[in-house]
SEMARLO-583965 format. One record per residue (C-alpha): residue in three letters; z, x, y. Coordinates in nm, 4 decimals. Layout:
# residues N
   rest         zz         xx         yy
    Ala          Z          X          Y
...
This chain:
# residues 481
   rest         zz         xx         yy
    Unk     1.2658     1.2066    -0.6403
    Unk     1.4193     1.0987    -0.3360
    Unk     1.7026     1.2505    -0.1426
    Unk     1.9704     1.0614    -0.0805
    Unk     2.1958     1.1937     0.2345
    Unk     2.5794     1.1631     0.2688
    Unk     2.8070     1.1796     0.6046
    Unk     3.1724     1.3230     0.5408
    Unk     3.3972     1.1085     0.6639
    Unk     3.7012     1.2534     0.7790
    Unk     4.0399     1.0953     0.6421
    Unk     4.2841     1.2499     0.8954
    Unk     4.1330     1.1117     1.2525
    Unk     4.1964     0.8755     1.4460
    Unk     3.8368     0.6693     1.4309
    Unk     3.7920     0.6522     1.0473
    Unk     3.4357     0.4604     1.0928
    Unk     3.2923     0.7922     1.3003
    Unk     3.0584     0.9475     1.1469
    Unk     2.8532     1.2916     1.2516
    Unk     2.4916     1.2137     1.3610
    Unk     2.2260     1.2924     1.0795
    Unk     1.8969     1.4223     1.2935
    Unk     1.6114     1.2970     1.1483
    Unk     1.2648     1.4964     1.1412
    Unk     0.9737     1.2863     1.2510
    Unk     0.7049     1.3505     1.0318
    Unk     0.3424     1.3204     1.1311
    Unk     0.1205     1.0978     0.9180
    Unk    -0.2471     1.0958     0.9249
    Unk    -0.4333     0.7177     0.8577
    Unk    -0.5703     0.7384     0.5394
    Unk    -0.2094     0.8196     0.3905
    Unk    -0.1130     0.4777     0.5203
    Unk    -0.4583     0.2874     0.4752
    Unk    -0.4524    -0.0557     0.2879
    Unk    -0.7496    -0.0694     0.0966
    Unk    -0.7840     0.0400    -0.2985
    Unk    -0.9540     0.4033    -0.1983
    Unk    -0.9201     0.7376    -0.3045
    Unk    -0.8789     1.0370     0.0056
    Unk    -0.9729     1.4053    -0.0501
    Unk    -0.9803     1.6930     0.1796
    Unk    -0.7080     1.5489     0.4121
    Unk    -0.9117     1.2237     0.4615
    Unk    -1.2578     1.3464     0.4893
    Unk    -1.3846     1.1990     0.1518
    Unk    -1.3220     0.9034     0.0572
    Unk    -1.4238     0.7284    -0.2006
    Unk    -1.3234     0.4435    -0.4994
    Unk    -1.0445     0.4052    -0.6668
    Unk    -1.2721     0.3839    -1.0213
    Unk    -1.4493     0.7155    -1.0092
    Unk    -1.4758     0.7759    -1.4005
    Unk    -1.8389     0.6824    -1.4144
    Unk    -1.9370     0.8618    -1.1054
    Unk    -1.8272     1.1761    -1.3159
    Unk    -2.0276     1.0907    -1.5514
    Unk    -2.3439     1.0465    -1.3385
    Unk    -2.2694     1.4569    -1.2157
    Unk    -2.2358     1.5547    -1.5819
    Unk    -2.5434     1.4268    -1.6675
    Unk    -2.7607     1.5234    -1.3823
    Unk    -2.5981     1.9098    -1.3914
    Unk    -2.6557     1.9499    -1.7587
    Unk    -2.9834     1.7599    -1.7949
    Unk    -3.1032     2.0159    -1.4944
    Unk    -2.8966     2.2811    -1.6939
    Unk    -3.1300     2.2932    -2.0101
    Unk    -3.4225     2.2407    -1.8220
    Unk    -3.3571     2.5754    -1.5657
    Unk    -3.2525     2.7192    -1.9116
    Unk    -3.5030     2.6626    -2.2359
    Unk    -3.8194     2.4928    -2.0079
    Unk    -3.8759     2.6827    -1.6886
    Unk    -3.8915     3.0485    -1.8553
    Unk    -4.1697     2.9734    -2.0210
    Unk    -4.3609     2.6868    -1.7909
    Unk    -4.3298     2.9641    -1.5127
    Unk    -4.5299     3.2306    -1.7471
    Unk    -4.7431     2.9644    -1.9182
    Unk    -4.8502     2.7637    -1.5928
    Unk    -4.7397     2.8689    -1.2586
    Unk    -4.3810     3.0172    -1.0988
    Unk    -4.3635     2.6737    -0.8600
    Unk    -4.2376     2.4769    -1.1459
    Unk    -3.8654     2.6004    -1.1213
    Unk    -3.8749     2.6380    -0.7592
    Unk    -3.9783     2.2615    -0.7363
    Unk    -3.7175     2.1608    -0.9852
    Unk    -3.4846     2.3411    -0.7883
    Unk    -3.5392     2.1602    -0.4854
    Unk    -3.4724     1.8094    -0.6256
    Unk    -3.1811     1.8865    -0.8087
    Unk    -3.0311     2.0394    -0.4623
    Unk    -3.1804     1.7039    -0.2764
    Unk    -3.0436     1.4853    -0.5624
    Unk    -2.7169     1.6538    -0.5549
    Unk    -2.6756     1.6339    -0.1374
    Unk    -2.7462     1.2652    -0.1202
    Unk    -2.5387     1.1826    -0.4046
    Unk    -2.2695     1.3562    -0.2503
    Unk    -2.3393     1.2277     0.0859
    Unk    -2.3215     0.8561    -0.0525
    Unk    -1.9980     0.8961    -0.2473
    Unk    -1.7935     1.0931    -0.0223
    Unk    -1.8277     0.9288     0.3082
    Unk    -1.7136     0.5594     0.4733
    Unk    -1.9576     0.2560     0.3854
    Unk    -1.8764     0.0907     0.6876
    Unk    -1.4825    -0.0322     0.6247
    Unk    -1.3921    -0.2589     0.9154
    Unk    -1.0586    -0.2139     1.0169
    Unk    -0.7696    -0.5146     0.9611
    Unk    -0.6280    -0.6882     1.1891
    Unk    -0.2885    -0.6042     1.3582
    Unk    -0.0035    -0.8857     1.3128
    Unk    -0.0642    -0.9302     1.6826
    Unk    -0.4513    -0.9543     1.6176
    Unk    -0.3883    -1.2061     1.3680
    Unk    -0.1757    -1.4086     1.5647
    Unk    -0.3919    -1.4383     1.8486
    Unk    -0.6070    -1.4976     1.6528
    Unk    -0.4088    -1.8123     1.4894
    Unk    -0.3404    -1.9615     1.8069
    Unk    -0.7300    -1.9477     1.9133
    Unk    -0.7993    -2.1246     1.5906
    Unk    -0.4970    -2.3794     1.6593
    Unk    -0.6863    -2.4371     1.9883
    Unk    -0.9746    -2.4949     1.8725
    Unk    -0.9185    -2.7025     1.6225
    Unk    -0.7049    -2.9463     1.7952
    Unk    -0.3972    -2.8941     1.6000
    Unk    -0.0317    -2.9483     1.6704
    Unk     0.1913    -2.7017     1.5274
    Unk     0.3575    -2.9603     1.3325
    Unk     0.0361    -3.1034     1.1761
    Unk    -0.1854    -2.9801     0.8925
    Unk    -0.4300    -2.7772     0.9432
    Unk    -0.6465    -2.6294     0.6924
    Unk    -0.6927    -2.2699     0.6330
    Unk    -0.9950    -2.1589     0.9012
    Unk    -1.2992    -2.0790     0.6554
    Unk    -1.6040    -2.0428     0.8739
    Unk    -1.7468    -1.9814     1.2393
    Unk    -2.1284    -2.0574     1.2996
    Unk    -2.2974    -1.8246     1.5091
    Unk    -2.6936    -1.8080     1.5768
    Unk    -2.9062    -1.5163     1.5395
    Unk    -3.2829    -1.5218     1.6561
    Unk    -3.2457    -1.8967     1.6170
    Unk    -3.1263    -1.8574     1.2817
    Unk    -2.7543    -2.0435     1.2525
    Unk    -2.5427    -1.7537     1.0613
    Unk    -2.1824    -1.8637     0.9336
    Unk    -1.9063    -1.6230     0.9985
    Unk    -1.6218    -1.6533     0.7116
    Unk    -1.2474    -1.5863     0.7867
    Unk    -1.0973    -1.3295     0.5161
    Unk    -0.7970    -1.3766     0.4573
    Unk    -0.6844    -1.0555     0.3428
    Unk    -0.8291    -0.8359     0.6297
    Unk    -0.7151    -1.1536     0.8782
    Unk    -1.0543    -1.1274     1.0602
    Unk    -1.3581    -1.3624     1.0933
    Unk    -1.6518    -1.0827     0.8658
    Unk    -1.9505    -0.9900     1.1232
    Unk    -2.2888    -1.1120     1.0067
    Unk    -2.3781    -0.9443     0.6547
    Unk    -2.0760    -0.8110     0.6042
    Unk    -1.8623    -0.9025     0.3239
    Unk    -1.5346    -0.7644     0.0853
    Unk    -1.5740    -0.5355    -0.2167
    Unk    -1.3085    -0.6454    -0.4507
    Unk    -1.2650    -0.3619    -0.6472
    Unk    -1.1887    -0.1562    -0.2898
    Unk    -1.0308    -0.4467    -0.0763
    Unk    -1.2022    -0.3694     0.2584
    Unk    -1.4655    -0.5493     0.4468
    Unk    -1.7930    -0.3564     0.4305
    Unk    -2.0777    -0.3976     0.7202
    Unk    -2.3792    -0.4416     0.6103
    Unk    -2.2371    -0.4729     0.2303
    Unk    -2.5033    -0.4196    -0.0558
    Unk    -2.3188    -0.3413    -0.3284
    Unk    -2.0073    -0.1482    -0.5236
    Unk    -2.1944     0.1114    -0.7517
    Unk    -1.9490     0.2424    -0.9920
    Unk    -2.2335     0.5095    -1.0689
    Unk    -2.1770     0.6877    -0.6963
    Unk    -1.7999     0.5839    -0.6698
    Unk    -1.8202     0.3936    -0.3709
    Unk    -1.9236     0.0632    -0.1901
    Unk    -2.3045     0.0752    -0.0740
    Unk    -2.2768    -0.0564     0.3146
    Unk    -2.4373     0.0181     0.6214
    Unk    -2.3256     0.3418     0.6728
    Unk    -2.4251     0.5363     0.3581
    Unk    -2.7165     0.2752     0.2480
    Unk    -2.9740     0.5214     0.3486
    Unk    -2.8298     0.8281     0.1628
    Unk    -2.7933     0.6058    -0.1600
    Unk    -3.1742     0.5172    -0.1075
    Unk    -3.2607     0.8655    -0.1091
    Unk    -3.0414     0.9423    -0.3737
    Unk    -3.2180     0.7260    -0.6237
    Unk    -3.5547     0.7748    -0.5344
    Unk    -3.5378     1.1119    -0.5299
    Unk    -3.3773     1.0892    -0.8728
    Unk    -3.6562     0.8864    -1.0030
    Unk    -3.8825     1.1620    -0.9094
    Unk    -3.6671     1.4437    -1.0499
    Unk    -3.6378     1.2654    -1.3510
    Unk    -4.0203     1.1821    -1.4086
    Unk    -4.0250     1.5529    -1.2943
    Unk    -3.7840     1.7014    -1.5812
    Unk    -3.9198     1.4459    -1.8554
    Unk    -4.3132     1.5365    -1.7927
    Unk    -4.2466     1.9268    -1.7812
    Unk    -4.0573     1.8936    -2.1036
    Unk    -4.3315     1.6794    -2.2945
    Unk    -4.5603     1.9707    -2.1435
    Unk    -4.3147     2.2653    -2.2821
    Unk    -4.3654     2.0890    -2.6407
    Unk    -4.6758     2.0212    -2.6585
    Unk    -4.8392     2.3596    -2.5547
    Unk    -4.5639     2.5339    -2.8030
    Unk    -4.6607     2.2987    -3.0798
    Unk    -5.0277     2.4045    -3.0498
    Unk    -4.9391     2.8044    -3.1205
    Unk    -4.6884     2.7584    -3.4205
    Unk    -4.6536     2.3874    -3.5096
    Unk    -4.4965     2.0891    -3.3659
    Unk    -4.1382     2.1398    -3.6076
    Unk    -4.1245     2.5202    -3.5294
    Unk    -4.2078     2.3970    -3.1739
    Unk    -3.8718     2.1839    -3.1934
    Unk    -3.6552     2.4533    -3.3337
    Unk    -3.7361     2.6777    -3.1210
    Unk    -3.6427     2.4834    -2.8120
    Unk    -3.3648     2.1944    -2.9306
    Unk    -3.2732     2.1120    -2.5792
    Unk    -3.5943     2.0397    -2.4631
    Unk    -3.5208     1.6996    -2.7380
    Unk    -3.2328     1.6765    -2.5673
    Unk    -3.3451     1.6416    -2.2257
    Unk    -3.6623     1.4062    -2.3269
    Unk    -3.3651     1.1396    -2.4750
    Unk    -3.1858     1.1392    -2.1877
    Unk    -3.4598     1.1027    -1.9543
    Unk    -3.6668     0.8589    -2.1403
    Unk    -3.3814     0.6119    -2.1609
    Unk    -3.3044     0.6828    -1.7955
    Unk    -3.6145     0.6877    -1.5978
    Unk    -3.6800     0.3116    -1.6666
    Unk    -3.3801     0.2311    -1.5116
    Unk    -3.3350     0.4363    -1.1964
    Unk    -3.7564     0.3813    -1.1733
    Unk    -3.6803     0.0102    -1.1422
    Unk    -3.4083     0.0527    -0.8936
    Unk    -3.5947     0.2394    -0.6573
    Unk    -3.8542    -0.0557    -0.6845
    Unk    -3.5826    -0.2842    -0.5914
    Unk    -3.4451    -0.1124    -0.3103
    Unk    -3.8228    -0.0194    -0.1995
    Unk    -3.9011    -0.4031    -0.1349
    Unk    -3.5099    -0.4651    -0.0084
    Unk    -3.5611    -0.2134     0.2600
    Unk    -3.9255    -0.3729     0.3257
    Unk    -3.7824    -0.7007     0.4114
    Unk    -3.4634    -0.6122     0.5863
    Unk    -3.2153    -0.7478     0.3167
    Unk    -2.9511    -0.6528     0.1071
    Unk    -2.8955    -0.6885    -0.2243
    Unk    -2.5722    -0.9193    -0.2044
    Unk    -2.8077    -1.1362    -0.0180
    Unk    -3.1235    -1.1166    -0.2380
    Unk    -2.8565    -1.2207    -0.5125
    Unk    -2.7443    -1.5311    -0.3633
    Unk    -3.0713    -1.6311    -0.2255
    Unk    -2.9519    -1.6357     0.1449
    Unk    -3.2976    -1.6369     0.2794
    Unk    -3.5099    -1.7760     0.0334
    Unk    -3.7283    -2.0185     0.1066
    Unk    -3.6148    -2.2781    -0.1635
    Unk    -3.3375    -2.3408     0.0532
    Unk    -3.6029    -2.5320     0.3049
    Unk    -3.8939    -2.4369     0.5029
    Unk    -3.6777    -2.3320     0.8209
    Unk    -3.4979    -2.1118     0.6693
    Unk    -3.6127    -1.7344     0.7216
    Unk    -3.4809    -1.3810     0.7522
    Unk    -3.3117    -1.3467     1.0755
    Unk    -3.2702    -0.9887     1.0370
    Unk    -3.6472    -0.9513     0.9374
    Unk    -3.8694    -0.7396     1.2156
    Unk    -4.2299    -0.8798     1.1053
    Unk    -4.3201    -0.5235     1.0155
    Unk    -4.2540    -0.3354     0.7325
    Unk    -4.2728    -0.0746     0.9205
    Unk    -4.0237    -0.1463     1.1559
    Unk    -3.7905    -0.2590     0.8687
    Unk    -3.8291     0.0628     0.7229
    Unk    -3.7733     0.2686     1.0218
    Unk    -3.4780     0.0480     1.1083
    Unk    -3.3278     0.1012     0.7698
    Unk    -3.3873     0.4635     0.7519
    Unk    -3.4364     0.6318     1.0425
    Unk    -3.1587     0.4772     1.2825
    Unk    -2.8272     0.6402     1.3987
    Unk    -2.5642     0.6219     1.1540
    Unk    -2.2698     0.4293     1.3172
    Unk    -1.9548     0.6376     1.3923
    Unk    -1.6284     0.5023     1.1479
    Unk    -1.4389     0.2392     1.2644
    Unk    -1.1171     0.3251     1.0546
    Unk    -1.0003     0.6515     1.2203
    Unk    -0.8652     0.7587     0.8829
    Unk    -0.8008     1.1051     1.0044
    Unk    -0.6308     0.9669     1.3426
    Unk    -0.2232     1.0430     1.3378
    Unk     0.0125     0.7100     1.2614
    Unk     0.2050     0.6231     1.5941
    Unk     0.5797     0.7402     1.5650
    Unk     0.7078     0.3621     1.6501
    Unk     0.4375     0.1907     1.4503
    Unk     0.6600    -0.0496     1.2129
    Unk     0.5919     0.0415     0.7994
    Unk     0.6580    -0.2507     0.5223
    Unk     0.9037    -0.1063     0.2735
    Unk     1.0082    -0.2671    -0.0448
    Unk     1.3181    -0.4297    -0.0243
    Unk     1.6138    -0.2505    -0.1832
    Unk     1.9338    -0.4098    -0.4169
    Unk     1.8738    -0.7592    -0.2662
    Unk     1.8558    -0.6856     0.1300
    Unk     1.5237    -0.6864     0.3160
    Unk     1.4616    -0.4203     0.5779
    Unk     1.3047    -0.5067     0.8767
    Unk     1.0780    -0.2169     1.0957
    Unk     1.1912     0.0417     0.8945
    Unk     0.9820     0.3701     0.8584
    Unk     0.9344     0.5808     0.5642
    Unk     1.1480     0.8518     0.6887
    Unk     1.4200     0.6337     0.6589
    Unk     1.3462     0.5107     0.3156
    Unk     1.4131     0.8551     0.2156
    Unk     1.8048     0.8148     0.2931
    Unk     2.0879     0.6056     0.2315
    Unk     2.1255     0.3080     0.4353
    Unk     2.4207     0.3949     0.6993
    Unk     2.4698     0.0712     0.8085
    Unk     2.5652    -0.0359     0.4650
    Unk     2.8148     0.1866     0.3963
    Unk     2.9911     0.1348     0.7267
    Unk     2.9561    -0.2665     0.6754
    Unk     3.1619    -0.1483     0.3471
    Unk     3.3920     0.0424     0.5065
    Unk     3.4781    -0.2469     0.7585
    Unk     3.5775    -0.4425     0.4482
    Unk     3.7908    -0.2025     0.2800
    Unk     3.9983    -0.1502     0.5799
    Unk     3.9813    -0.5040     0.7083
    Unk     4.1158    -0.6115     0.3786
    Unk     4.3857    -0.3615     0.3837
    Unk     4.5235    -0.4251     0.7342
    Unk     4.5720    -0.8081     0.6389
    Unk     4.8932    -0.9367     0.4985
    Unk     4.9693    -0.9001     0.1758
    Unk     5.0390    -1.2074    -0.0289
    Unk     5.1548    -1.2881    -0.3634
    Unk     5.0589    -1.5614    -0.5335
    Unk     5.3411    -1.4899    -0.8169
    Unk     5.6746    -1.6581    -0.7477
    Unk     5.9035    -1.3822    -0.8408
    Unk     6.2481    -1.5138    -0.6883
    Unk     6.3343    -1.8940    -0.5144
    Unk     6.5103    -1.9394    -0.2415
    Unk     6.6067    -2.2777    -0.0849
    Unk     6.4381    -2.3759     0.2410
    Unk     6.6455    -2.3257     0.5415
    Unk     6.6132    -2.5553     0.8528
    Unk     6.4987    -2.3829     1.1574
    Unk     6.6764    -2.4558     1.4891
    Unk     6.4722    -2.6901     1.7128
    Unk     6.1594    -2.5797     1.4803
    Unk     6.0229    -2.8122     1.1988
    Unk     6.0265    -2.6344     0.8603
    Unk     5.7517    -2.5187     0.7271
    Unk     5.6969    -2.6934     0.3404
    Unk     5.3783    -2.5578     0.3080
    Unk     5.3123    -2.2105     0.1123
    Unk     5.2373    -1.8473     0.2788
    Unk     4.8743    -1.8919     0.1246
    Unk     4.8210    -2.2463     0.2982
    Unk     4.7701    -2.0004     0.6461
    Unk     4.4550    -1.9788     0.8139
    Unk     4.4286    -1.6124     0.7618
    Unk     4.1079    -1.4304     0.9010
    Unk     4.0038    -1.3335     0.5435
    Unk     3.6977    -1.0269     0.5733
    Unk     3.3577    -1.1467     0.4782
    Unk     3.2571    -0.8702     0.1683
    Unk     2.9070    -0.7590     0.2323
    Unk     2.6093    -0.9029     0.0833
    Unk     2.4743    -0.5784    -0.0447
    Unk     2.8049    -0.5486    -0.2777
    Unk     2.9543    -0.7462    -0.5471
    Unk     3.2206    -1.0095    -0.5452
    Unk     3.5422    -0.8742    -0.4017
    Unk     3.8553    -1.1140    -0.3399
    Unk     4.1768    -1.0274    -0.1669
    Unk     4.3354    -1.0233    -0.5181
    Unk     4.1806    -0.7818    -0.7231
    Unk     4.2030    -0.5529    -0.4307
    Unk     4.5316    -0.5801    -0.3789
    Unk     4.6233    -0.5965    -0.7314
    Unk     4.4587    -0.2204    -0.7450
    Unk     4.6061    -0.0667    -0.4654
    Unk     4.9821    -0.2369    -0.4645
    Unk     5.1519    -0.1183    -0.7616
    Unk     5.3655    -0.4465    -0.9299
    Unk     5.7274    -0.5265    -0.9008
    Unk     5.8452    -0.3336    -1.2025
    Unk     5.6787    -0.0215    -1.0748
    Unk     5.8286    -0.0712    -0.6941
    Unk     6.1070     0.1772    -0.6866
    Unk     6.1096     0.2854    -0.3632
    Unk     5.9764    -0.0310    -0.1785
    Unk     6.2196    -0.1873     0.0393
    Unk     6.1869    -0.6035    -0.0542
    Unk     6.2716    -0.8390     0.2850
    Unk     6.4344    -1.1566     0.2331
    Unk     6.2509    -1.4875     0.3650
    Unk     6.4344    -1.4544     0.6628
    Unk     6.3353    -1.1176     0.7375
    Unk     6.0453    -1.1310     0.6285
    Unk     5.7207    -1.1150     0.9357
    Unk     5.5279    -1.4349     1.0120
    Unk     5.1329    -1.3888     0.9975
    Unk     5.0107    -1.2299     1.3781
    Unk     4.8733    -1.5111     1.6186
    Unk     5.0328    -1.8088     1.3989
    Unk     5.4433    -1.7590     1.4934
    Unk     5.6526    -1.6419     1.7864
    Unk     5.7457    -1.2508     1.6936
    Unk     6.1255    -1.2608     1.5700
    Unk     6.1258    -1.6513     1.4642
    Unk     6.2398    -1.7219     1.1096
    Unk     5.9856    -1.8373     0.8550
    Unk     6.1184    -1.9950     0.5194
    Unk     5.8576    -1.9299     0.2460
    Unk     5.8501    -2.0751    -0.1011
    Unk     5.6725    -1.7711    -0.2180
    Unk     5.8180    -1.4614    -0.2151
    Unk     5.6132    -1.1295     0.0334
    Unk     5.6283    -0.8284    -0.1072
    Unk     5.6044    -0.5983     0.2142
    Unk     5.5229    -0.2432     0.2272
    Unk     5.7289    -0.0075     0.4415
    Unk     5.5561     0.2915     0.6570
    Unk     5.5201     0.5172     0.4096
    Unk     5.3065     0.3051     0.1826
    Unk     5.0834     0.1933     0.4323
    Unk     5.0037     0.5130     0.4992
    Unk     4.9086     0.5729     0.0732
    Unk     4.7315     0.2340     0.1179
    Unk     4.4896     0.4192     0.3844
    Unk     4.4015     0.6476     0.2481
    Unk     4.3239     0.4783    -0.1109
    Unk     4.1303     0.2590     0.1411
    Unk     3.9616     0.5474     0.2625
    Unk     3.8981     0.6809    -0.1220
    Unk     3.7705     0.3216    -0.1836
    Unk     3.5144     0.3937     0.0894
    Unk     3.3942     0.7491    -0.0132
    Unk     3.3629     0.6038    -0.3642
    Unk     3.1157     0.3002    -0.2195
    Unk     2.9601     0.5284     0.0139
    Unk     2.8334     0.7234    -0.3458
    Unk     2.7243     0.4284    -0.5479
C-alpha cells in the first residue's frame, strides 16, 4: 500500500504556507524493473523470459519425469542385462537437454531497444524531410524504407510501437511486445521468443531431444521385450508399469519434436527463418529474381554461420541502473496529469496541491465579506461632490480566488456561510452602519462614505482572528483528504 506523507503546518507563525522540507531518498532502479515489453525478470534481471510460461512448465515436467522412470524401473536392469553405458548415456542427454533448454528460455532473443522521445522525434522530422511534407499537410503514417542487400531490395518497416524502422529480418512478437533480430518464432513450449541470439541453443535443444527421446522410447521397448521372454509379456507389464508409461509419452512425442528438428535442419541449411519460410519471403513463386539474400551458396557455410558464430552481446542493458533525472510516465491521479514525475514521488502526497488549497482557503477568507440577505434598509444618502453609488456591494469587481481544479466546487457563499455564524447567533459582533461601514481596497478613497443597499456584516479583530484559524483547520482537513 502506499504511504502517503503529511507536513505539520504550524497555526501560530507568521508564514502559514511554510512548510518543513520532506528529504526524499533516491532510490536506485535497475532496467528491467522499468522495461516496456510483456517479459518476465528473475535473478535481478538475469533471466528473462515470457510473460506465458505455463506450458514451458509443462515441457520440464515432462522431460524430468519421463527421464525419472526411465533412471528408475529401465536402467537397473538394461545395465545388468546389456551393458553399464546405457544409464551413463541417458544421463548425458538429459543433462544436454536440460542446459540448452535452459539456455534458450532464460536468456535475451535479441530485444532491440525503443526509441527515446528524442529518437523518435528526430526521427519524425527526417521522415517529414523526406517526404516533402509541410507540417500543416497530411502525411501518412511512414510504413516502409527499401534498403538492398547483395542486390537483393529488402524493405525496412516502421513499428510503431518500438518508434524505430525493424533491421532486416527482424520483426515484433506480439505476445512479448519487443522487436526481435533475427525473429523465428514465439515458442510457448521454451517460454520465450526464438531470435538471433538464442536460435542456436533452441536448435540444440530439440535435436538433442529428438535423440533422447528415440533414446528413452527404444531402451524401453528393449526392457519389455527381453522381460516378456523370461515370464510373459502381462507379467512383463506388471512388473514394470512405468516402462508403459514412458513408451505413451514418447511415442506420441517423438513424431513431433522428430519433425521439428527436420524443419529447423533444412532452415539452418538455407539461411532462413521460420517467420520467413511461412510467408514465402524468398520463394521463388514470387518471380525468378527473387532469391535468398542471406543465403551463402554453401550449406556449409550456412551451417557454420548459424551455429558456430559469436553470440551478439544484449542490446537492452536490462541490468544497467535507471538515470536519477530520467522522466517516468505515471498514471494520472483525481483528474490532474503529472508531468516528469518519478516514482518516488508517486509514493507521496502531492505538495503542491495542498498548498494551491491552502491559497484558496485563506484567499477566500481575507476578502470582504458580503451578504447577499437584506437584513435592514437604509435610504441612500448623497455624497458631497461624489455621485452616489445605486448599484449593490456585490455589483464590485472583487478579485474573487480561483478554487483549484483538483477540488470540488467551492463559492464564496457556502464558505462563508460555514465559518460566519448568522445574525441571530452574532452576540458579540459589533454591526457598522452604511456610513461606517469600509469601501472594498483599491475601488474607494480610505475614509469616503459608501451608501449600500445591502447591509455588511463586518467582523471585528477578534473574529478574524477565529476566522484564521478555522481557515487554517479548513486547510489541515484538505491537506488529509
Amino acid at each position: 500500500m502506499k504511504e502517503c506523507g503529511y507536513s505539520e503546518i504550524n497555526t501560530r507563525g507568521t508564514s502559514p504556507m511554510e512548510s518543513p522540507h520532506i528529504k526524499k531518498k533516491a532510490t536506485v532502479r535497475r532496467k528491467w524493473e522499468v522495461f516496456p515489453g510483456r517479459n518476465k525478470f528473475y535473478c535481478d534481471g538475469r533471466v528473462m523470459m515470457a510473460r506465458q510460461t505455463g506450458v514451458f512448465y509443462l515441457t520440464l515436467i515432462l522431460i524430468l519425469v519421463t527421464s525419472g522412470l526411465f533412471f528408475a524401473f529401465d536402467c537397473p536392469y538394461l545395465a545388468v542385462k546389456i551393458t553399464p553405458a546405457i544409464p551413463v548415456i541417458g544421463g548425458i542427454l538429459v543433462f544436454f537437454v536440460m542446459g540448452t533448454l535452459l539456455r534458450t528460455s532464460f536468456s535475451d532473443p535479441g530485444v532491440l531497444p525503443r526509441a527515446t522521445p528524442d529518437e523518435a522525434a528526430d526521427l519524425e522530422r527526417q521522415i517529414d524531410v523526406a517526404n516533402g511534407s509541410t507540417s500543416g499537410g497530411y502525411r501518412p503514417p511512414p510504413r516502409t524504407k527499401e534498403v538492398v542487400i547483395n542486390g537483393q531490395t529488402v524493405k525496412l518497416k516502421y513499428c510503431f510501437t518500438c518508434k524505430i524502422f525493424r533491421p532486416p529480418r527482424a520483426s515484433h512478437c506480439s505476445l512479448c511486445d519487443n522487436c526481435v533480430e533475427r525473429f523465428d518464432h514465439h515458442c510457448p513450449w521454451v517460454g520465450n521468443c526464438v531470435g538471433k541470439r538464442n536460435y542456436r541453443f533452441f536448435y540444440m535443444f530439440i535435436l538433442s531431444l529428438s535423440f533422447l527421446t528415440v533414446f528413452i522410447f527404444a531402451f524401453v521397448i528393449t526392457h519389455v521385450i527381453l522381460r516378456s521372454q523370461q515370464s510373459g509379456f502381462l507379467n512383463a507389464l506388471k512388473d514394470s508399469p512405468a516402462s508403459v508409461l514412458e513408451a505413451v509419452v514418447c511415442f506420441f512425442s517423438v513424431w513431433s519434436i522428430v519433425g521439428l528438428s527436420g524443419f529447423h535442419t533444412y532452415l539452418i541449411s538455407s539461411n532462413q527463418t521460420t517467420n520467413e519460410d511461412i510467408k514465402g519471403s524468398w520463394s521463388s513463386k514470387r518471380g525468378k529474381e527473387n532469391y535468398n539474400p542471406y543465403s551463402y551458396g554453401n550449406i556449409f557455410k550456412n551451417c557454420c554461420a548459424a551455429l558456430c558464430g559469436p553470440v551478439n552481446p544484449s542490446l537492452i542493458d536490462r541490468r544497467g541502473f535507471v538515470p536519477a533525472d530520467m522522466p517516468q510516465a505515471v498514471s494520472p491521479s483525481n483528474g490532474l496529469t503529472m508531468y516528469g514525475s518519478t516514482q518516488s514521488q508517486s509514493n507521496m502526497c502531492d505538495q503542491d496541491q495542498c498548498i494551491q488549497s491552502t491559497k484558496f482557503v485563506l484567499q477566500a477568507a481575507a476578502t470582504p465579506l458580503l451578504q447577499n440577505e437584506p437584513s435592514v434598509t437604509s435610504d441612500e444618502l448623497p455624497l458631497p461632490g461624489k455621485t452616489s453609488i445605486h448599484a449593490p456591494c456585490t455589483s464590485l469587481a472583487l478579485g474573487q480566488p480561483t478554487p483549484p481544479s483538483s477540488m470540488p466546487n467551492l463559492n464564496s457563499e457556502s464558505i462563508l456561510t460555514d465559518m460566519i455564524p448568522l445574525k441571530e447567533d452574532l452576540g458579540n459582533h459589533q454591526f457598522l452602519t452604511p456610513d461606517e461601514a469600509p469601501s472594498p481596497p483599491g475601488m474607494l478613497p480610505v475614509n469616503s462614505p459608501v451608501t449600500h443597499s445591502h447591509t455588511m456584516h463586518v467582523l471585528n479583530l477578534v473574529s478574524q482572528d477565529s476566522l484564521h484559524e478555522d481557515s487554517v483547520r479548513g486547510l489541515v482537513k484538505l491537506s488529509s483528504v
